[in-house]
Steps between C-alpha positions, in 0.01 A plus 500: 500500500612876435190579348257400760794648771416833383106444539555387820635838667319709743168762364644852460299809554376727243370834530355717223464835516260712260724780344329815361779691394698608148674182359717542209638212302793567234569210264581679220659872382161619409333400841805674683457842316145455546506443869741743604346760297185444658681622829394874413123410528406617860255167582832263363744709696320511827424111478863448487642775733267554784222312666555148705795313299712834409833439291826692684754560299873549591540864656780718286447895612567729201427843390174557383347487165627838292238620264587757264359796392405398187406111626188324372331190675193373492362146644861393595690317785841691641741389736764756679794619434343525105599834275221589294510731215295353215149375463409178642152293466370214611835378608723305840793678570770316737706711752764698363328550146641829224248570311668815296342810315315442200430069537224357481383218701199297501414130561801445657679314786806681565783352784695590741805767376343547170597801303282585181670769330374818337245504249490132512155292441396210650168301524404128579864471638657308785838623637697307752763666726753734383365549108605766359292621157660816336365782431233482203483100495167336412382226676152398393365173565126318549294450804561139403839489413674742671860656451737323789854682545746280754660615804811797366397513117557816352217559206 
């Protein structure tokens, strides 16, 4: 009988091992934007980054992080090779990431090779790689319902 053939094979081990680390689940857009936003809190950023189980990511060298003159950011997450010229809060910024004079940005998960032009507003946003939003766009969405742009849109 097949049934009582699979009963009949040999005990396998189990091991469990307590885990006291960050653990994010994303089963909807809401929990995503949630989760990776909570990547600027220090506690949520460590928990993921450093300690026993750290996450490596893939190594590409680029230029550092350019803030302007006139650049703005408070509570946010940058990446390198990012040109920053606007004000920025409470924000993820992939590498590579144009953030031009005079936009606002806030709430937001920005991608890789995004360029948010000048003047341009943007809050409660997700970007994906290579967006392009011209120059005095508005993008406003909720913390529950959040704007999503796909990969090479220009807004």
């Amino acid at each position: 009988d097949l049934v009582m053939g699979l009963w009949q094979r040999k005990p396998e081990a189990i091991n469990i091992y307590q885990f006291e680390g960050i653990a994010m689940f994303n089963e909807s857009v809401e929990e995503y934007f949630y989760n990776s936003l909570s990547l600027i809190k220090k506690d949520v950023r460590h928990g993921m980054f450093a300690g026993a189980h750290p996450i490596y990511t893939k190594v590409r060298d680029r230029v550092p992080t350019y803030y302007g003159e006139n650049c703005e950011l408070d509570n946010c997450m940058v990446a390198d090779g990012c040109m920053l010229e606007g004000y920025v809060k409470n924000s993820v910024l992939f590498r590579q990431v144009t953030i031009s004079k005079g936009a606002k940005v806030e709430n937001c998960l920005i991608m890789n090779d995004a360029v948010i032009g000048e003047n341009a507003t943007l809050k409660n946003v997700i970007l994906d790689k290579d967006v392009i939003v011209r120059p005095g766009a508005t993008l406003v969405g909720t913390t529950s319902n959040p704007i999503i742009v796909k990969k090479g849109e220009i807004v």
